[in-house]
N, C-alpha and C positions, 0 to 999 in steps of 0.2 A: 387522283381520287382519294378520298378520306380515307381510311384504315377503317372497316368497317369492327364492331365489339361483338364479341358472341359474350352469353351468361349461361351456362351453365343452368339447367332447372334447377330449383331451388338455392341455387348458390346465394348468399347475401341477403336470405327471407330466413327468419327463426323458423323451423321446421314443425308443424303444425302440433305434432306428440310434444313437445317440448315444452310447448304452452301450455301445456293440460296435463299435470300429473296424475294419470287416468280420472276412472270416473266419479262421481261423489261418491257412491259405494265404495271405490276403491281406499278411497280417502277415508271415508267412517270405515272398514275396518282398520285401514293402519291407525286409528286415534284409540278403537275399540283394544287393538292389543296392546298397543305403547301403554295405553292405560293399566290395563290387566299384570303387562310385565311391572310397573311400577308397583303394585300394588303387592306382587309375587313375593320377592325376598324376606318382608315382614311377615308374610302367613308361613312362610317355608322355617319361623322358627317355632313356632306354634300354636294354640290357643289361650293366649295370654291377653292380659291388659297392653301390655307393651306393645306387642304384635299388632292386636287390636287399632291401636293408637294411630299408627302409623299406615293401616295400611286402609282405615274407612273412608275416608279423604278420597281415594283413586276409588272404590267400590260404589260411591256415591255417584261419581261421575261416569262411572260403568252402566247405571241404575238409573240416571238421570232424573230424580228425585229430592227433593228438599231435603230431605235427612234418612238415614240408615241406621240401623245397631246392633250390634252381634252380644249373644250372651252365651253363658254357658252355662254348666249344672248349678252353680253358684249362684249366678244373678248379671247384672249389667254389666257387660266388660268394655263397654265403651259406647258413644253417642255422636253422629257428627251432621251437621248441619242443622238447619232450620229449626224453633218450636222445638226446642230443650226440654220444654214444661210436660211434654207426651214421654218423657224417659221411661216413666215408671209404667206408664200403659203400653211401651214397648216392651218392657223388660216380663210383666204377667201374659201379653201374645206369645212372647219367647220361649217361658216357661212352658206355656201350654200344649205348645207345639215339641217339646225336650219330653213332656209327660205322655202323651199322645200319637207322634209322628204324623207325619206328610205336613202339607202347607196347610195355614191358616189365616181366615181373612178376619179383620178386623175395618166397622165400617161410621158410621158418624156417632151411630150411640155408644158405642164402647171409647171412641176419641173425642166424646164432647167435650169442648174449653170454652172458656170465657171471654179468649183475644181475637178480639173483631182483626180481620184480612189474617187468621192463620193460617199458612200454605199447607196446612196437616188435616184431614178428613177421614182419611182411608188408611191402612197398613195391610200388609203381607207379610205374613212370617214365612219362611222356611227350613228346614232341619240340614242341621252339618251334622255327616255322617262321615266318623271313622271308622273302620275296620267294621262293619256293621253294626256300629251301636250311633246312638243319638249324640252328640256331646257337646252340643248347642244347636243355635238360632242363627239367624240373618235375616234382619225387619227391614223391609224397605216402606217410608213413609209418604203420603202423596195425596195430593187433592184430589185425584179422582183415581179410579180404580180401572181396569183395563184390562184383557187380557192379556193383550201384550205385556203389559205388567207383572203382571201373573209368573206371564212364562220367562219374562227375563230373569226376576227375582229367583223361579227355581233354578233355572239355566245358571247363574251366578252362584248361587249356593252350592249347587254341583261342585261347580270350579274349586272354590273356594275349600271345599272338604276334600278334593283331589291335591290341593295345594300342603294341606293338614295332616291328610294323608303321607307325603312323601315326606314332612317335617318331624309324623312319627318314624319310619324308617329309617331319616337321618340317625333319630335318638337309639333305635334299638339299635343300628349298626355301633354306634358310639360305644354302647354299654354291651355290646359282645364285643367287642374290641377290647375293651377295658376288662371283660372277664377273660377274656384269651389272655394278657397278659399278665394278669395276676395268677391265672394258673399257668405260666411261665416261670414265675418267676419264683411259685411252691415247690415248682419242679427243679429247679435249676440249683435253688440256694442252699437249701442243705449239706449237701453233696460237696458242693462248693466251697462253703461256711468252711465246714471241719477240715478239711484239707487244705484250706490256707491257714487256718489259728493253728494247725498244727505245725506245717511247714514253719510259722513266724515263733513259733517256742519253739523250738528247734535252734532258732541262732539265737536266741535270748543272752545264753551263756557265754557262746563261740562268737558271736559277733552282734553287740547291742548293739550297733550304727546301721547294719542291715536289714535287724531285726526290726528298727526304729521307720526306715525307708518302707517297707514293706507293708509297716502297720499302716503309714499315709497311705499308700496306693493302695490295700485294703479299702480306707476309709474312703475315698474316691469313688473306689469300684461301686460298694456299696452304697454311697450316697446318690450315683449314675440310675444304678439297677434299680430304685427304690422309688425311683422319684414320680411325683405325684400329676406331674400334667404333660400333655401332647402326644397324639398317638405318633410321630412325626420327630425324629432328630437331623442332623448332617450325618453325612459319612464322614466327615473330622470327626465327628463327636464318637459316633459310633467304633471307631476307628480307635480312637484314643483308651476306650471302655477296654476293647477286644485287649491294647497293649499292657492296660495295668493286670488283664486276667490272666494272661502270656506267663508276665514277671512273677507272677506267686505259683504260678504254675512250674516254671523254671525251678523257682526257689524249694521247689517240692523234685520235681524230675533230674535236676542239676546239668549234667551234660548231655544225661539222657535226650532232651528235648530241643532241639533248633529252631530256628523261626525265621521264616524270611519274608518279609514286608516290601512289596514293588508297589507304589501307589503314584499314579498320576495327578501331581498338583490342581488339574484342569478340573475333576471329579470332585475334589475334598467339601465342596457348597452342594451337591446331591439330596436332596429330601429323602429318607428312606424310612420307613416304620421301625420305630422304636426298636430294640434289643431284637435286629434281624439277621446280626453277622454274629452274637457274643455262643448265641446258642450251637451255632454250626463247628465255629472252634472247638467248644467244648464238646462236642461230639466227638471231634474228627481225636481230641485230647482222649477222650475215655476209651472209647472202640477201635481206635485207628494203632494208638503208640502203648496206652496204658499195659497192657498185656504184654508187649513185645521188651525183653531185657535189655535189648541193645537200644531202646527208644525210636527214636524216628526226625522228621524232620515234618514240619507245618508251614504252607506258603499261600500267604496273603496278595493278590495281587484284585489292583481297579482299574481302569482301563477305559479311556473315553472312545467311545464308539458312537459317533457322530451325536444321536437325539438321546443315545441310552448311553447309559452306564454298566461296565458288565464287570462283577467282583467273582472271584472262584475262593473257595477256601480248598487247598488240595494236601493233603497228608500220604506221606508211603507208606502207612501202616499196614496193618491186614487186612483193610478192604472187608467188604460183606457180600451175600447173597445177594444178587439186582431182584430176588423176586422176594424179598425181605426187607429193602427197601421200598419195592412198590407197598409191600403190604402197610408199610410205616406212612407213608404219604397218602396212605388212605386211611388212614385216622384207625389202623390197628390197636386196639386199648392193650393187648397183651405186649407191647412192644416198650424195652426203654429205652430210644432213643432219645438224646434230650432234645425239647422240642423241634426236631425237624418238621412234623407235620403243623403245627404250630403256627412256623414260620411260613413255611408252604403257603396255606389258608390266608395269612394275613397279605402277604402279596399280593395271592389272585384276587383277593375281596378290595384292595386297594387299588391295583394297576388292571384288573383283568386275568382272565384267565393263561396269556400268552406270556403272562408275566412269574409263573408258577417254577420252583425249583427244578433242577434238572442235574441229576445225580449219576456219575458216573464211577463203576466200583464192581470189583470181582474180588472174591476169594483169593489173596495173597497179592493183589492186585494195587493196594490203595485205594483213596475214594478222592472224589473230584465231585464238589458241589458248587455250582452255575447258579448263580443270582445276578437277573438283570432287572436293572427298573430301566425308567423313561427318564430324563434328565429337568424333563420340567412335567408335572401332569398339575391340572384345575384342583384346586379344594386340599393340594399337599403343602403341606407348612409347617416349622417346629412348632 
């Protein structure tokens, strides 16, 4: 007798789901948002021609319309598709709608032209709205007029001003960033300044070659601390900043001061916010050892801890109050620590709040300051 074959259900047939990558709706929104993502990144820098430029192209096809235009308190920041010759009767709908608020229709007699088969009849403005103000338009252009029209064109514009929205956030975080650390770095350099120019006249006499070294890594320091872009360095970098502060510090403390540096080669590529370890040093230098005759000892250690990074700056100095600390980490104005809170803030506004300093310290005790970041996080970069 023959071997008889068994199959298996469905074995050796393409399985019916497979054929069919759900439904047509399924399908128009995934085209709906691929679009929308495409069109994101450019509005996410803000309302500009540039921005503009780049991202009408995917809004049209969101829109389904022969041509779109966004303007703003100015005038026409851009036109794309079909019937170019309606710019300007786009850009006075736009206006009107900036002067006015809510949506505007515009219908054959305000778009009458002269070019027989124009795909242009009808328009619809809508308002971009930031932070509650007006701060442009979004015209969608079209042969016939529709509610559904209507309501995409607002529904878009929505979008589109939520987009605007988080492009301004982007900026204000930038430029609080950017004031955090210039009042860092009011706070820091003074103090700083005179006690190395002092320390480097000092061997002027007694010894011009170290006085001459010194002036370099002076120069260094301050051309590090001073500099003009990325909120964002390495831990080499940072690293290297903290070692020439050490040296004038030395040069000022002499034996007083020791310093010990453990750092794991694995960490030295670390992203970390600008002048985030120089401040703690110098902390742990003024309140920890400065006071104390016999001086102290300062220990630098970084440490690869699987996805994070973990550095401690720890001092045997005198140590402080722990509820003098809290008060310092909560943005105490009467307090001069040099910027602990500072640094604090920019962390958790950078990594999260899980990412926030953690200070350990008593009265005769020393202090121990815990900085960890993440080893890789989105949107960190020198």
């Amino acid at each position: 007798m023959a071997p008889r074959r068994w199959r298996l259900p469905g074995l050796g047939r393409t399985p019916r789901a497979s054929r069919h990558l759900g439904t047509e709706a399924d399908r128009a929104t995934f085209r709906t948002l691929h679009t929308a993502a495409l069109a994101s990144p450019a509005l996410r820098e803000g309302l500009n021609a540039a921005s503009v430029e780049r991202s009408l192209r995917h809004l049209r096809v969101l829109l389904g319309t022969p041509a779109v235009a966004i303007a703003d308190t100015e005038g026409l920041l851009g036109y794309d598709g079909q019937a170019d010759h309606h710019a300007d009767q786009a850009r006075a709908l736009a206006q009107r709608v900036i002067r006015e608020g809510g949506t505007a229709v515009a219908g054959r007699a305000e778009l009458a032209c002269e070019h027989p088969g124009c795909p242009v009849r009808h328009a619809i403005a809508s308002p971009l709205v930031i932070e509650d103000r007006v701060a442009g338009a979004l015209v969608a252009l079209a042969e016939e007029r529709s509610a559904g029209l209507l309501r995409a064109t607002e529904e878009v514009a929505n979008w589109v001003s939520g987009q605007l929205e988080l492009a301004e956030l982007d900026q204000s975080r930038h430029r609080l960033v950017q004031a955090e650390v210039r009042a860092l770095r009011a706070q820091i350099s003074p103090h700083f300044i005179y006690n190395s120019l002092g320390a480097i006249a000092s061997f002027v006499r007694t010894d011009p070659d170290r006085a001459r070294e010194l002036l370099l890594e002076f120069a260094d320091f301050t051309r590090y601390s001073f500099r003009q872009h990325g909120e964002f360095t390495t831990l080499a970098e940072e690293l290297r900043s903290v070692e020439r502060y050490l040296l004038l510090e030395q040069a000022r403390f002499g034996d007083r001061l020791t310093v010990t540096l453990k750092i794991a080669p694995e960490v030295l590529g670390v992203r970390v916010p600008f002048l985030c370890l120089q401040p703690l040093v110098e902390n742990a230098v003024r309140h920890g050892l400065e006071r104390r005759a016999a001086g102290g000892t300062i220990t630098i250690e970084a440490r690869d801890r699987d996805r994070e990074c973990e550095i401690t700056v720890e001092d045997d100095g005198e140590g402080e109050d722990p509820e003098r600390v809290r008060r310092v980490l909560a943005g105490d104005p009467s307090s001069d620590s040099v910027g602990l809170a500072n640094v604090d803030e920019r962390l958790r506004n950078t990594f999260g709040d899980a990412y926030g300093l953690v200070v350990e310290t008593a009265p005769g005790a020393g202090t121990k300051v815990l900085v960890r970041v993440p080893k890789y996080a989105p949107g960190v970069h020198p």
